[in-house]
C-alpha positions as CSV (number, residue, x, y, z in Angstrom):
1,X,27.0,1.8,-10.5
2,X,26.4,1.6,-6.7
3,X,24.8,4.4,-6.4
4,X,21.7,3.7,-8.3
5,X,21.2,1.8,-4.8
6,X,20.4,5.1,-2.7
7,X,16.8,5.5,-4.8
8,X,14.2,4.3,-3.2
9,X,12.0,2.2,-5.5
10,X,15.2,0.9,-7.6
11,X,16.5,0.0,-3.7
12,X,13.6,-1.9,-2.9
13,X,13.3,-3.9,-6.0
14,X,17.1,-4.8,-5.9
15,X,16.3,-6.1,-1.9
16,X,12.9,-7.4,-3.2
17,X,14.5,-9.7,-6.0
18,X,17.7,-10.9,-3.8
19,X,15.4,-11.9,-1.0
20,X,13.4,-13.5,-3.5
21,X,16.5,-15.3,-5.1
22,X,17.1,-16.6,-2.0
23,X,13.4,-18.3,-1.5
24,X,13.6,-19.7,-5.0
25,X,17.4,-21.2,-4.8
26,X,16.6,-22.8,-0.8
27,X,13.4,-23.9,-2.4
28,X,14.6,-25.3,-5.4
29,X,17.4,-27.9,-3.9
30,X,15.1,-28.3,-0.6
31,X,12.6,-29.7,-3.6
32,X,14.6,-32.0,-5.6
33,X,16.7,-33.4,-2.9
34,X,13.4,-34.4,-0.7
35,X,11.9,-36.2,-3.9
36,X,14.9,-38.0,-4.2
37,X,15.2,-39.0,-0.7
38,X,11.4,-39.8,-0.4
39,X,11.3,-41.9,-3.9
40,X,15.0,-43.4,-3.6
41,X,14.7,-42.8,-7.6
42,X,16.8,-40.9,-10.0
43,X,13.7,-41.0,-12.1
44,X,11.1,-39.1,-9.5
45,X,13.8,-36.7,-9.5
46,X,13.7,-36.4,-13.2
47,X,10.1,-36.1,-13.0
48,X,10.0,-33.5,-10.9
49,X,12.8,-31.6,-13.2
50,X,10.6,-31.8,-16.0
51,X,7.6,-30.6,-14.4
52,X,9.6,-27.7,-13.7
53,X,10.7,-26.7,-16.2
54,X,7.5,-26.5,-18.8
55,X,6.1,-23.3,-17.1
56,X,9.6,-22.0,-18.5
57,X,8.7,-23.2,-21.7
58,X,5.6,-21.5,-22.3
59,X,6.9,-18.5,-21.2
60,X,6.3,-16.3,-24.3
61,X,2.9,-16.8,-22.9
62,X,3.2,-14.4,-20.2
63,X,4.3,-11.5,-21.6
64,X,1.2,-9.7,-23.0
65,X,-0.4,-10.4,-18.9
66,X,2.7,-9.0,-17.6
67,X,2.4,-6.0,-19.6
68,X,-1.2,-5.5,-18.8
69,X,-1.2,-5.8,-15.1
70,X,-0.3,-3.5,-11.9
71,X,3.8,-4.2,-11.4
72,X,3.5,-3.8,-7.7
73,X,-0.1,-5.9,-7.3
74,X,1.9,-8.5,-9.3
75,X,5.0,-8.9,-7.4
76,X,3.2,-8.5,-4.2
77,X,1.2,-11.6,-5.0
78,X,3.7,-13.6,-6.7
79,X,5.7,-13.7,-3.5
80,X,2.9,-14.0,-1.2
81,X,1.4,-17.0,-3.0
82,X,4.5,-18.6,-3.1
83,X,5.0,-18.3,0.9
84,X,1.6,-19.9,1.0
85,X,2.2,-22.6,-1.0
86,X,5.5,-23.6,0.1
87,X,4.2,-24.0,3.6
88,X,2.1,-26.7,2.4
89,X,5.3,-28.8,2.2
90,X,6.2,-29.0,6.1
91,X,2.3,-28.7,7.0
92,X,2.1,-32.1,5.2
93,X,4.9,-33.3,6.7
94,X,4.2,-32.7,10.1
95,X,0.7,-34.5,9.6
96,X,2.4,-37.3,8.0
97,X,1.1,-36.9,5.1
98,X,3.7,-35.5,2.9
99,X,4.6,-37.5,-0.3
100,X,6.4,-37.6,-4.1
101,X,3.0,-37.1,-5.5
102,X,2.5,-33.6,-3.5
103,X,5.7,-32.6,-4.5
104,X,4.8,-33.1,-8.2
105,X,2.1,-31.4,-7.9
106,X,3.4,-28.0,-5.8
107,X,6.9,-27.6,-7.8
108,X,5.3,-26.7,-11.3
109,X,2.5,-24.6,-9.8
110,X,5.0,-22.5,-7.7
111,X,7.2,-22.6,-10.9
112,X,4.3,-20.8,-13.0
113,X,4.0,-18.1,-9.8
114,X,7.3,-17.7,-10.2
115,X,7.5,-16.8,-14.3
116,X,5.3,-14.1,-14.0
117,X,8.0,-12.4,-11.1
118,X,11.5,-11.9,-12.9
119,X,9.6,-10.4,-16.6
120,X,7.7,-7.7,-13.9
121,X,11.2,-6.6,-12.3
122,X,12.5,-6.1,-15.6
123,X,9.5,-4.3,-17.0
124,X,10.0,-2.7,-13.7
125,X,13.4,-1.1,-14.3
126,X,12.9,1.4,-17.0
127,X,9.9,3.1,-15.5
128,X,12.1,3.3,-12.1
129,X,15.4,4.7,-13.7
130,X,16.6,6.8,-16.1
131,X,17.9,5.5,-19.4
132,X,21.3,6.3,-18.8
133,X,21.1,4.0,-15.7
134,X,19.8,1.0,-16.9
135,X,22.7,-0.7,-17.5
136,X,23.7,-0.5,-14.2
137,X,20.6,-1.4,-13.0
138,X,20.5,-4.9,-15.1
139,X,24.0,-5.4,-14.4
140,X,23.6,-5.5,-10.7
141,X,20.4,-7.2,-11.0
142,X,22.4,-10.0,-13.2
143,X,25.3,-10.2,-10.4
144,X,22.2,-10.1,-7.7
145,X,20.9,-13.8,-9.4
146,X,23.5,-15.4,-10.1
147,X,25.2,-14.2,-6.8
148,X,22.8,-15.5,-4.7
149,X,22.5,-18.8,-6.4
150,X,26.0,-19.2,-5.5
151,X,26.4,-18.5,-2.3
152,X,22.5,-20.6,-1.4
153,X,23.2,-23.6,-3.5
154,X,25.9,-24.0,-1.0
155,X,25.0,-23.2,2.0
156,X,21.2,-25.0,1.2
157,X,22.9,-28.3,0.9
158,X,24.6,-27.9,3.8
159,X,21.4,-27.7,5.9
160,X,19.9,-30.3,4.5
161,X,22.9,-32.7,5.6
162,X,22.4,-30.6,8.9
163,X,18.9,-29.6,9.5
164,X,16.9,-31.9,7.0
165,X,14.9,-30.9,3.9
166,X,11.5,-29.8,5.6
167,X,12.9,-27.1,8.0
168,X,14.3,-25.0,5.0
169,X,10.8,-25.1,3.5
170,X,9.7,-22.6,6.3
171,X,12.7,-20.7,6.1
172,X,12.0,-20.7,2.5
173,X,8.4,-19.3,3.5
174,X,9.9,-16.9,5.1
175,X,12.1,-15.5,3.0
176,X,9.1,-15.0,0.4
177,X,7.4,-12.7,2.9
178,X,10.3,-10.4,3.7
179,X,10.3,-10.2,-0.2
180,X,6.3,-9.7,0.2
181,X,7.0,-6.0,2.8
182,X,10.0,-4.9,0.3
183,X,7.3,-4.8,-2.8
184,X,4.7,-3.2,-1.0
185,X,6.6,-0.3,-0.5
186,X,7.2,0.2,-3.9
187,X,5.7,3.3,-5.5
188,X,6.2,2.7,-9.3
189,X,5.3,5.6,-11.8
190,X,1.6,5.6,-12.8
191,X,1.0,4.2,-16.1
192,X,-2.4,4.5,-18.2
193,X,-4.2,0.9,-19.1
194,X,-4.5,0.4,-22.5
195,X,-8.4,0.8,-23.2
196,X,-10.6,1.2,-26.1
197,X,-12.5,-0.7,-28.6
198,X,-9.2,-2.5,-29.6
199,X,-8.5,-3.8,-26.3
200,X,-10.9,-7.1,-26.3
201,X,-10.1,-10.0,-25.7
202,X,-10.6,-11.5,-29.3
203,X,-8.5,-8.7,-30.8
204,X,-5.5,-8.8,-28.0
205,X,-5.4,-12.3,-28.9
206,X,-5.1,-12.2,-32.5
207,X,-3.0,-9.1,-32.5
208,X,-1.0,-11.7,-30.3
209,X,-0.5,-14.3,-32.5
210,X,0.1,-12.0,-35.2
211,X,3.0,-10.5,-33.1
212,X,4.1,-14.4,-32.3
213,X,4.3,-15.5,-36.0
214,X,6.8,-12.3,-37.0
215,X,9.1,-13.5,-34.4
216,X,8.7,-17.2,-35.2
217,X,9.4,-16.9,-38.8
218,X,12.8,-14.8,-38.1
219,X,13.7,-17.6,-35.9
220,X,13.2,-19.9,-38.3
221,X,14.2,-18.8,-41.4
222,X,17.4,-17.2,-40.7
223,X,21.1,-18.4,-39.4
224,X,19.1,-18.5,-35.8
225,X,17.4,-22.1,-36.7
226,X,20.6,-23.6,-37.1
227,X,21.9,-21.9,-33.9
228,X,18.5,-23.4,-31.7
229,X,18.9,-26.4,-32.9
230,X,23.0,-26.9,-31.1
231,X,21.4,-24.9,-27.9
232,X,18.1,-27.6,-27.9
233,X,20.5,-30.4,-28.0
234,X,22.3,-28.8,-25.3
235,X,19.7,-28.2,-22.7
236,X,18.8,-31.7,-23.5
237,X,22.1,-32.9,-22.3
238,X,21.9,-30.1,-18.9
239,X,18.3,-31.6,-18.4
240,X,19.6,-35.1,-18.1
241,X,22.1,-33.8,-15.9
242,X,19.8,-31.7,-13.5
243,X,17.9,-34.9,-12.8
244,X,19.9,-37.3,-12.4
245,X,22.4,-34.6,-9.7
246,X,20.7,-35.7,-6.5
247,X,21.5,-39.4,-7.0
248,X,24.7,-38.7,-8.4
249,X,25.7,-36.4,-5.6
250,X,24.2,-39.0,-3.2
251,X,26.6,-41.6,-4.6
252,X,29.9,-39.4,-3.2
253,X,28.7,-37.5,0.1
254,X,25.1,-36.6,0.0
255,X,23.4,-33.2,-0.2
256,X,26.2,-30.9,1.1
257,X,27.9,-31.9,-2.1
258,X,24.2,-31.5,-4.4
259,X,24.9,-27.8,-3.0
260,X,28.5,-27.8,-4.0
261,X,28.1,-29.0,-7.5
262,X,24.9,-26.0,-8.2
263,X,26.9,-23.7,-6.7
264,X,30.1,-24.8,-8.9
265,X,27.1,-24.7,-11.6
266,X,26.3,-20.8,-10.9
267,X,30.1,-19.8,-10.3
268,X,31.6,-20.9,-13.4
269,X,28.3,-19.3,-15.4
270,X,29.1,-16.3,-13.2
271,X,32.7,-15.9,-14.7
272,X,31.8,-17.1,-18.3
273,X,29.0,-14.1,-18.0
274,X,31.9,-11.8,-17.1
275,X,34.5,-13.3,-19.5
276,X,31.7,-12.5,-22.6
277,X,33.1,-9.2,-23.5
278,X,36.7,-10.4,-24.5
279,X,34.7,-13.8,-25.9
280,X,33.1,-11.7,-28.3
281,X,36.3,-10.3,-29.8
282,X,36.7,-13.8,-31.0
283,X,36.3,-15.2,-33.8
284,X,32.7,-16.4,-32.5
285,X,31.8,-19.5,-34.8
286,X,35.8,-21.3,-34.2
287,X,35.8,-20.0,-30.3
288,X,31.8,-21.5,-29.6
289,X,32.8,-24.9,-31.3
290,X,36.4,-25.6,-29.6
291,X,35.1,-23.8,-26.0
292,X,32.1,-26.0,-25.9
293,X,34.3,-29.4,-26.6
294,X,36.4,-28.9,-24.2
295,X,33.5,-28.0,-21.8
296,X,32.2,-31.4,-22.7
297,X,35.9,-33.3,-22.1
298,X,35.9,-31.6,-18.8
299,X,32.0,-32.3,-17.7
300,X,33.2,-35.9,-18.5
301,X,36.5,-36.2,-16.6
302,X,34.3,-34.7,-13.3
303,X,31.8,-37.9,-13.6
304,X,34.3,-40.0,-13.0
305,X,37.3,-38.3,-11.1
306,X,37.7,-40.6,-8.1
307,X,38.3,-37.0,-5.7
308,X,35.1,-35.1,-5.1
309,X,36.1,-31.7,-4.8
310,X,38.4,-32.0,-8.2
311,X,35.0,-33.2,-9.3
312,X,33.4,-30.0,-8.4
313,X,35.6,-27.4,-9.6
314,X,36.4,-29.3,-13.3
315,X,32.1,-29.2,-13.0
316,X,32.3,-25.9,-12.4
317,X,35.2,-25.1,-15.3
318,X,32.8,-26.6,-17.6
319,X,30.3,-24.0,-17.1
320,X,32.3,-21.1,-17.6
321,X,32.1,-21.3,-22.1
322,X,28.2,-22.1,-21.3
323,X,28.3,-18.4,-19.7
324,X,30.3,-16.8,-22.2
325,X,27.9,-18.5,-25.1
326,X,25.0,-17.2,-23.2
327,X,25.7,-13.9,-23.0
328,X,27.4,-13.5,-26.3
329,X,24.5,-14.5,-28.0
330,X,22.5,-12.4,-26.3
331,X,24.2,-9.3,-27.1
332,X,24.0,-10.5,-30.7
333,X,20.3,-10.6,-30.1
334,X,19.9,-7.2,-29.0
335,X,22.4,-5.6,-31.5
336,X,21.5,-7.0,-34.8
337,X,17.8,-8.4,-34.8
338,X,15.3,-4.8,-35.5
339,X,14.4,-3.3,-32.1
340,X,10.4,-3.7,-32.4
341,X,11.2,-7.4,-32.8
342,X,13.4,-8.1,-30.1
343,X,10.9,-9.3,-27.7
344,X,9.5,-11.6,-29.4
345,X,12.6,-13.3,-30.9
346,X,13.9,-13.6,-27.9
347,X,11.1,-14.9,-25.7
348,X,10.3,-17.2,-28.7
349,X,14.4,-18.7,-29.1
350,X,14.0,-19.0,-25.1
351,X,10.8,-21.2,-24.9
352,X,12.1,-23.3,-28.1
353,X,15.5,-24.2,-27.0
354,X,14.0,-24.1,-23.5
355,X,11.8,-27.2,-24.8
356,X,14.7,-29.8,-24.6
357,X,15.3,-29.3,-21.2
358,X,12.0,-31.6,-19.3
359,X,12.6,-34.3,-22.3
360,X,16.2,-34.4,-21.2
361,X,15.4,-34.9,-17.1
362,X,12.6,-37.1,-17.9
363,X,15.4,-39.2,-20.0
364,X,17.8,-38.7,-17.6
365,X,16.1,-40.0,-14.9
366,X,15.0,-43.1,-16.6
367,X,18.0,-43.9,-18.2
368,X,19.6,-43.7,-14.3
369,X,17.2,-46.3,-13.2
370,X,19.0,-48.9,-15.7
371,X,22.8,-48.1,-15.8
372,X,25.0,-46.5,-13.2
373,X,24.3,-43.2,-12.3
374,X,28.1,-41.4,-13.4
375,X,27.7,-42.9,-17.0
376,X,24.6,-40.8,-17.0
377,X,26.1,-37.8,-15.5
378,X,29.2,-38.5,-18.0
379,X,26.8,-38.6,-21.2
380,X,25.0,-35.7,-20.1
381,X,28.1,-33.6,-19.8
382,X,29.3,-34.9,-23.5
383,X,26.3,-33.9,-24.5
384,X,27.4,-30.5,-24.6
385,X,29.5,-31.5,-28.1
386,X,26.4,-31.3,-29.9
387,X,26.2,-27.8,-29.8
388,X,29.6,-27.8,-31.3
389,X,28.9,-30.4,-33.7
390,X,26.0,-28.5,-35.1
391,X,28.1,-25.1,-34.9
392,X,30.9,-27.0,-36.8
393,X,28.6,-29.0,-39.1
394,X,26.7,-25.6,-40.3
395,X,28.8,-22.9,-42.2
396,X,27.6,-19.9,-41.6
397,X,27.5,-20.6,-38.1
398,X,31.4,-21.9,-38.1
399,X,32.3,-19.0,-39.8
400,X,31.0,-15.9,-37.9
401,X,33.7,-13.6,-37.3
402,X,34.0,-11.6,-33.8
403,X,31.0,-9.7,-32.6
404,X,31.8,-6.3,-33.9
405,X,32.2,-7.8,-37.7
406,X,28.6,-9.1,-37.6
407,X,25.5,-7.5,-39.2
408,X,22.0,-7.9,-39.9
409,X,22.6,-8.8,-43.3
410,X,25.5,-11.3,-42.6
411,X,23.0,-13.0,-40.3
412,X,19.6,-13.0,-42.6
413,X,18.0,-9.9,-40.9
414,X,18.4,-7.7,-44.0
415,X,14.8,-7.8,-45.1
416,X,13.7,-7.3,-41.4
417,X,15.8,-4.3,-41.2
418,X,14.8,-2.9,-44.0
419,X,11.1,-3.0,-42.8
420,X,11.7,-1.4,-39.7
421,X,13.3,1.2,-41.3
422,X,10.6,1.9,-43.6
């Protein structure tokens, strides 16, 4: 697997998108913690969660740009925009001028840069090694990301308690323009633009929407609606929980701990990723529903557990089925919907159940301005039962069978396969 490491431009994207990582995780507690501290609200902090997060729902958005433009022009830029930007921050500061409102603004914008960055790596791979390497090459690219958030959630809320917020914003900056050098060096295989009569911009578009409705309808009218809708109600519940984490870790020991909990976050989605494979040998429908219940009882139990660092590993615990889940369904994705519509059922089921996730920090934080902060955290974390509730309340969902059983027709793809294959 390693040794994919020794060719240049596969080496170089691999050191590009670590360093990267480790702009975007610094950046992203540096951000939430310093609205929380300058607001004093929960709710700010679930404001600025929200913000966040709809670039990631209009994601499907992206992909016909990122397939049309340069890879290395686009990397190059997304990084060097976002060490621009994110120099704004202590800039502000140090002229006294730095406020919620700027915040507010800056988070979303460097969270659109951002989108166009992780689909242009991926593109990236296939053109940069062979086909018998690229599950190598996404595999160590997985372990890179969540890796790094790992290790940086942690050691980011440490320097806040040490340093304070502002300083990691230049290191931050930093990091983005290390990431900027690695990409230029890059020398990715040339590729012909698409051009012709057909290439307009009224026919891209339509051929777009076109495209966008194929996917959309196999979303929606097979077993995958009922699946969204458990997975919307759950990023509802991990919204509400992602805003309302700064004041709740304030309430133990301040941001050393925010860093503990994300990194507990990342760890136990880490070992759920890596658990997947035995997962799927489950009966998936009776292993999603009592996994996910018991991830909720345990999310609850950290809420209120009087020690904090019990609190952070039963937080962490909870995580690990959300992995497993993740990554099984994934695979059930990519195995049983028709190639030539994988893209766009995928990018469409991302942005859909993806939508929950502002609605929940913008409740969260609200909510946490009128009740106690660890009821909100508590609720969040039960939360998690709806998935199971929806798994448990649908058959066909509650009675799927191991991966390896499944197929198309099983799942309401027959017709779609059928098409392909005509």
């Amino acid at each position: 697997m390693f040794a994919i490491l020794k060719q240049r431009n596969y080496g170089l994207l691999f050191s590009g998108r670590i360093v990267s990582n480790i702009g975007d995780s610094i950046y992203f507690i540096a951000a939430m913690w310093l609205v929380y501290d300058l607001s004093g609200s929960a709710f700010y902090s679930g404001l600025a969660g929200a913000l966040t997060q709809i670039p990631n729902v209009l994601q499907f958005l992206i992909g016909p740009l990122v397939d049309r433009w340069p890879i290395r022009n686009t990397l190059i830029w997304t990084q060097a925009l976002q060490a621009v930007l994110i120099l704004l921050i202590p800039l502000a500061a140090w002229l006294n001028f730095l406020s919620v409102t700027l915040l507010l603004v800056i988070m979303p914008i460097l969270t659109c840069i951002n989108a166009f960055a992780y689909p242009t790596e991926t593109k990236a791979l296939p053109l940069v090694l062979k086909k018998e390497e690229l599950p190598a090459g996404n595999a160590l690219f997985s372990f890179a990301y969540q890796g790094v958030d790992l290790i940086f959630n942690a050691i980011a809320g440490v320097m806040i308690a040490v340093f304070g917020a502002t300083l990691l914003f230049i290191i931050d900056s930093f990091a983005f323009c290390i990431a900027f050098l690695l990409f230029s060096f890059l020398r990715i295989p040339h590729q012909k633009a698409q051009t012709g009569e057909s290439d307009t911009t009224r026919s891209v578009f339509s051929t777009y929407i076109t495209e966008l409705k194929e996917g959309l309808k196999i979303l929606f009218t097979t077993i995958l609606s009922a699946a969204l809708m458990g997975a919307v109600l759950c990023n509802l519940a991990i919204g509400a929980a992602m805003a309302v984490m700064p004041a709740f870790a304030d309430e133990r020991q301040g941001p050393a701990v925010y860093g503990l909990y994300l990194a507990a976050m990342s760890c136990g989605a880490l070992i759920g990723a890596l658990l997947a494979s035995s997962f799927s040998k489950l009966p998936i429908g009776k292993a999603t529903i009592c996994s996910m219940f018991l991830a909720s009882a345990i999310w609850a139990v950290a809420a209120f557990v009087p020690w904090t660092w019990l609190s952070v590993i039963l937080y962490g615990l909870a995580w690990i089925p959300v992995g497993c889940i993740n990554v099984t369904f994934a695979i059930m994705l990519q195995t049983l919907v028709p190639v030539s519509l994988i893209g766009r059922v995928t990018s469409a089921s991302a942005s859909f159940s993806t939508i929950a996730m502002p609605i929940g920090s913008l409740a969260g934080g609200y909510v946490a301005t009128l009740i106690p902060v660890s009821w909100v955290f508590c609720a969040a974390g039960s939360g998690l039962a709806l998935l199971s509730v929806t798994w448990l309340l649908y058959p066909k969902l509650r009675k799927l069978g191991p991966l390896g059983s499944l197929s198309p027709e099983l799942l309401g793809f027959k017709d779609y396969s059928q098409q392909e294959t005509s």
